[in-house]
C-alpha positions as CSV (number, residue, x, y, z in Angstrom):
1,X,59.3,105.8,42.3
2,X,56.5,104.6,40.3
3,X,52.9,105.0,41.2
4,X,50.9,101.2,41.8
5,X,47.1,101.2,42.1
6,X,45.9,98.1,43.9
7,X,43.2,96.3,45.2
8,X,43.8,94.9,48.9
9,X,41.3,92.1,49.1
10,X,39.7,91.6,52.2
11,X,42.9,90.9,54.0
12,X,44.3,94.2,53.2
13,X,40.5,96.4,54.4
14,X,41.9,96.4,57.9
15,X,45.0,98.5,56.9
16,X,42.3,100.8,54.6
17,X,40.5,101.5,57.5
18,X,43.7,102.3,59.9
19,X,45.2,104.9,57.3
20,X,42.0,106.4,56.2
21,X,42.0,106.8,60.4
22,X,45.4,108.5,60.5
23,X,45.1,110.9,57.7
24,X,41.5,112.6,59.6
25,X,43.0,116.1,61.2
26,X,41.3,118.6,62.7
27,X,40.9,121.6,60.7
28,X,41.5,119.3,57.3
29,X,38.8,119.1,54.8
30,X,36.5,116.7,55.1
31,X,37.5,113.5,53.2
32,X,36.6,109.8,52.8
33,X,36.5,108.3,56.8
34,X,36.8,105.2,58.1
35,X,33.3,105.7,59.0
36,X,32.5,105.6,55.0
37,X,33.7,102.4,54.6
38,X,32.3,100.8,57.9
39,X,28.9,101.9,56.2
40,X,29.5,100.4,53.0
41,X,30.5,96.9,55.1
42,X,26.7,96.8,55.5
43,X,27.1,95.1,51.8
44,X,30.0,92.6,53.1
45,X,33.7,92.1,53.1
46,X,34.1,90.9,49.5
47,X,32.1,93.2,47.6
48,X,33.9,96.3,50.4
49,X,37.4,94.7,49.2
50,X,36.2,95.3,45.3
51,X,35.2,98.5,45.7
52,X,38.5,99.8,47.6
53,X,41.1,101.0,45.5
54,X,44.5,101.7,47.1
55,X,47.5,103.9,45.4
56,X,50.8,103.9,46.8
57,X,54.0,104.8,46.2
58,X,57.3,103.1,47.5
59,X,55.6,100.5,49.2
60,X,53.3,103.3,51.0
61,X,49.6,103.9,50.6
62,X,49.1,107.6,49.1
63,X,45.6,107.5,48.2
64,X,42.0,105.5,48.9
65,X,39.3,105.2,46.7
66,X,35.9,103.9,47.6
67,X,33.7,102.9,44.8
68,X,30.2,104.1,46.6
69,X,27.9,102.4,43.5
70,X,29.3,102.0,40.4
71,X,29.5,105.7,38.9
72,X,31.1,107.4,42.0
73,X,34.4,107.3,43.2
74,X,35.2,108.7,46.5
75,X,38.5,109.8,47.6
76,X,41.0,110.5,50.6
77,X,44.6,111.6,50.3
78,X,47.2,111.5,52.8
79,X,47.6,114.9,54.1
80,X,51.1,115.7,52.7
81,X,50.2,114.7,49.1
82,X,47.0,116.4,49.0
83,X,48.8,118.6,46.3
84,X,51.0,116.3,44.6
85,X,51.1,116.8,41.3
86,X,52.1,112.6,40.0
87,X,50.0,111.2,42.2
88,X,46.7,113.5,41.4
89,X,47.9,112.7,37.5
90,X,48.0,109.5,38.1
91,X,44.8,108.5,40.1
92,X,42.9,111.0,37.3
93,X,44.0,108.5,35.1
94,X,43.1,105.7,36.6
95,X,39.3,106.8,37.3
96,X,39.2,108.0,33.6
97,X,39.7,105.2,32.1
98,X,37.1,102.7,31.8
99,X,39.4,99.7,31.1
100,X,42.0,100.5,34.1
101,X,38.5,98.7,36.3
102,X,37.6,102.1,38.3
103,X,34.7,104.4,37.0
104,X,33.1,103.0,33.8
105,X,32.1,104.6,30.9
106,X,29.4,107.2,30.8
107,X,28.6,109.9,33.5
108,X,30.7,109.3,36.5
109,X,32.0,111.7,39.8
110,X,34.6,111.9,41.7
111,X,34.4,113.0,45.2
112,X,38.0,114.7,46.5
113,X,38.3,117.0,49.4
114,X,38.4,120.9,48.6
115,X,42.1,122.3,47.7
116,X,42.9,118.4,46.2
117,X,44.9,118.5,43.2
118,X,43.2,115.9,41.3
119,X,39.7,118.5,41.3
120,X,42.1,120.4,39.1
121,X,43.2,118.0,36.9
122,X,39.9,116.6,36.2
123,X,38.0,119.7,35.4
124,X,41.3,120.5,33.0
125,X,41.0,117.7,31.2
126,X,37.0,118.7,30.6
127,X,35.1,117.2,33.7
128,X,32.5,119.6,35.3
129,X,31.3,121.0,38.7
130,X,28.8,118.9,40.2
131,X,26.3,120.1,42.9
132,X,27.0,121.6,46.0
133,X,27.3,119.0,49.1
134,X,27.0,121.1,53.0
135,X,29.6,119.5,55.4
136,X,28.7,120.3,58.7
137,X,31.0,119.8,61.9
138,X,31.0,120.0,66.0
139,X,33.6,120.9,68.0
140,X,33.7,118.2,71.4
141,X,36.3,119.7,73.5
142,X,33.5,120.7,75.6
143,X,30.8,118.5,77.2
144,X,27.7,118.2,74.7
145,X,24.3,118.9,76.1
146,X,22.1,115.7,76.9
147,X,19.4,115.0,74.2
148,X,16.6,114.8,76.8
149,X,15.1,111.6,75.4
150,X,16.1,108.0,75.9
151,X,19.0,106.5,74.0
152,X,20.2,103.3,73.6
153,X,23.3,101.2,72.2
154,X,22.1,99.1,69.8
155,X,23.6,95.5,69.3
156,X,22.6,92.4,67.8
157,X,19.3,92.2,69.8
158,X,17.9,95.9,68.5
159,X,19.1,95.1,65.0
160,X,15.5,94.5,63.7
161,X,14.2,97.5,64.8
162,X,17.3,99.6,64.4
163,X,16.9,98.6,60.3
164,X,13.4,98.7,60.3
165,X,13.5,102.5,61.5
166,X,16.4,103.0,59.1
167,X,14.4,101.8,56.0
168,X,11.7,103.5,56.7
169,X,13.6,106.9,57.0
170,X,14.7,106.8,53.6
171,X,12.8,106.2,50.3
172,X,13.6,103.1,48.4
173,X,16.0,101.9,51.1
174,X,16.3,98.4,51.3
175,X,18.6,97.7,54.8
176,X,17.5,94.9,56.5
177,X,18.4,93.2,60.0
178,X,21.5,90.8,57.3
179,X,22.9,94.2,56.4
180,X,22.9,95.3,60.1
181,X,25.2,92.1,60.6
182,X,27.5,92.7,58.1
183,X,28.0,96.1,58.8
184,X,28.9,95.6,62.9
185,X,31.3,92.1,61.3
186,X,33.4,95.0,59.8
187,X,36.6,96.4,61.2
188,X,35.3,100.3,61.6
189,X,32.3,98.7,63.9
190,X,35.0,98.1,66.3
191,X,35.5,101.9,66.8
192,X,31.7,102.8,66.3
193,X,28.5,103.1,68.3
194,X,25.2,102.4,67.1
195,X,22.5,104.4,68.9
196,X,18.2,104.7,68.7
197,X,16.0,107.0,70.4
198,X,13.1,106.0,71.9
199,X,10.4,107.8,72.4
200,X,7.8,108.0,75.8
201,X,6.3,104.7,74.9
202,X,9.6,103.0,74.2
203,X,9.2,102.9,70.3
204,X,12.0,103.1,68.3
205,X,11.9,106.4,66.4
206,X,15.3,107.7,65.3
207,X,18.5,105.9,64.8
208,X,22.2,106.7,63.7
209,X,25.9,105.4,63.5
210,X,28.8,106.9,64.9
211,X,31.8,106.4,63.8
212,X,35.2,107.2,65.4
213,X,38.6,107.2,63.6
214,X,40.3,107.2,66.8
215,X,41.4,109.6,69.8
216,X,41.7,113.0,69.0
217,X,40.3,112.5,65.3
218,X,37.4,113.9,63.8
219,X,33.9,111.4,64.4
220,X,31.4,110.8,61.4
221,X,28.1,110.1,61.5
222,X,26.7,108.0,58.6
223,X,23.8,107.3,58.3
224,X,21.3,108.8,60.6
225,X,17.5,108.6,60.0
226,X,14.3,109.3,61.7
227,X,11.0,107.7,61.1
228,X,8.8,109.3,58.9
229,X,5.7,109.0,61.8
230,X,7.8,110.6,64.0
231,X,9.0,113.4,62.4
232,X,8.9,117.2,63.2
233,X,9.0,116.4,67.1
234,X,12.8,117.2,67.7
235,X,14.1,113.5,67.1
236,X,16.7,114.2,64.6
237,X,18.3,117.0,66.6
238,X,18.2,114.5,69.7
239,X,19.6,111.5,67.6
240,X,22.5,113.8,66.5
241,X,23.6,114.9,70.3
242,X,23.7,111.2,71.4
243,X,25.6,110.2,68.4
244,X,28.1,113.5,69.3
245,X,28.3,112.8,72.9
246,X,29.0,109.1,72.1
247,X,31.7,110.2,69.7
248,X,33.0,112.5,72.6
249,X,32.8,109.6,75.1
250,X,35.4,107.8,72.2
251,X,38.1,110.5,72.4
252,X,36.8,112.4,68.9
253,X,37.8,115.6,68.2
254,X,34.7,117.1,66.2
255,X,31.6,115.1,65.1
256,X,31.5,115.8,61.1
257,X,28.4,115.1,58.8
258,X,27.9,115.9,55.0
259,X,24.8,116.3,53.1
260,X,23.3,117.9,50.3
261,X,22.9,121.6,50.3
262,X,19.2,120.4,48.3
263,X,18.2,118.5,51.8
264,X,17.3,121.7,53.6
265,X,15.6,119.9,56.2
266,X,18.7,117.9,56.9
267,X,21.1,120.9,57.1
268,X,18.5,122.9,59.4
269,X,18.4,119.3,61.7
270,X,22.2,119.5,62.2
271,X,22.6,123.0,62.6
272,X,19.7,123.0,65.9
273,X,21.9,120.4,67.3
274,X,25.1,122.5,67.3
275,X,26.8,121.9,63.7
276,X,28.0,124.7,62.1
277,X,27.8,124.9,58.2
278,X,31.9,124.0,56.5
279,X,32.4,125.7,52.9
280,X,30.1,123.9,50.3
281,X,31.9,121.1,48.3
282,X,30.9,119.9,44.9
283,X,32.5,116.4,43.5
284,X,33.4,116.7,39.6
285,X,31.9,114.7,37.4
286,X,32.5,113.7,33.6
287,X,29.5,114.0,31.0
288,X,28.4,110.8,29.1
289,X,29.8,110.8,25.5
């Protein structure tokens, strides 16, 4: 049966979100989540439909891409066609050619899990290795340890401060309280818990999202930021421990994370918290001409 790649429109993101949920496993690589695209909601349901691209086969969804900005493409595969030869072929295709309306021309990656097919494919047909990326991951069978500071759900009444902390963690960021609304309107918000650490005076200091894919799936957290005046005080390990007993409180399996290997600081934060370090990963990318 032929290979279809779609768009599904803001009417179809709800079934996005429940198969990128179904295809999470324990002991799988880690792939596009649920989490990933509640994250990108932050930039509303329209422009979160554009940027989803669906392949299926037979009526059945095979493959998801999320267009994370406008040079990367970022992948899941349903676990028994991780290796599939047509369908790799086919979405290789697809993100390499600028008038099929997925990657445009110029330099462009593609994030895949490790052992995907289409990794293959792409560096055959000349794409290269891109940096390396540290995915980092917490088993939550047993209880997780309590952060020792004070931690709060956020909803729409924190939503200020929970973006204010948020921009401020990151250079150049631009989330504001209209993003925070967007985000919690989309369908992964549902099956998510946003969470700030305060400190002894009851400021604001670190905040993160966690994101669930369900009961007995692996949790994401995306993103999780501490502010810079507050730094080097043991926020960002505490920040990650709420977000992983929340996830725990959810039914997930593992909490996962991925950052780059570069962001040492960010690596060492998750590993005092409990993470332990996955195989690097690398998206390919293609040069510009």
């Amino acid at each position: 049966m032929t290979i279809t790649m779609d768009e599904p429109g803001t009417g179809g993101l709800g079934d996005v979100v429940r198969v990128l949920g179904e295809w999470q496993h324990d002991g799988a690589p880690v792939q596009l989540h649920p989490g990933d695209v509640g994250w990108f909601w932050r930039l509303g349901a329209e422009r979160t439909a554009r940027a989803t691209r669906t392949w299926s086969r037979g009526g059945e969804v095979l493959a998801v891409g999320l267009l994370d900005g406008a040079e990367l493409l970022r992948l899941a595969f349903a676990p028994e066609v991780v290796r599939d030869e047509e369908l790799a072929r086919r979405v290789a295709e697809d993100a390499a050619a600028p008038e099929r309306g997925v990657l445009p021309e110029g330099k462009v990656y593609v994030e895949a899990p490790t052992g995907a097919l289409i990794r293959d494919v792409l560096v055959k047909e000349g794409w290269e290795i891109g940096e390396p990326w540290t995915p980092l991951r917490l088993g939550l069978a047993a209880p997780v340890p309590d952060p020792g500071v004070r931690v709060e759900v956020a909803g729409p009444e924190q939503a200020g401060e929970w973006a204010a902390v948020l921009r401020a963690s990151f250079d150049g960021s631009t989330f504001g309280e209209e993003r925070w609304h967007a985000m919690a309107a989309g369908a992964p918000y549902a099956d998510g818990r946003c969470l700030i650490v305060r400190d002894e005076r009851g400021e604001a200091v670190a905040v993160v999202m966690a994101w669930s894919a369900g009961p007995g799936r692996p949790g994401l957290i995306e993103p999780m930021g501490v502010h810079p005046a507050h730094r080097g005080r043991g926020y960002g390990r505490a920040i990650t421990a709420a977000a992983a007993r929340a996830l725990r409180e959810l039914g997930s399996s593992t909490v996962d994370v991925c950052t780059p290997s570069s962001n040492v600081a960010a690596v060492a934060t998750y590993r005092s918290a409990g993470l332990e370090r996955l195989p690097e990963r690398r998206d390919v990318y293609r040069n510009a001409p």
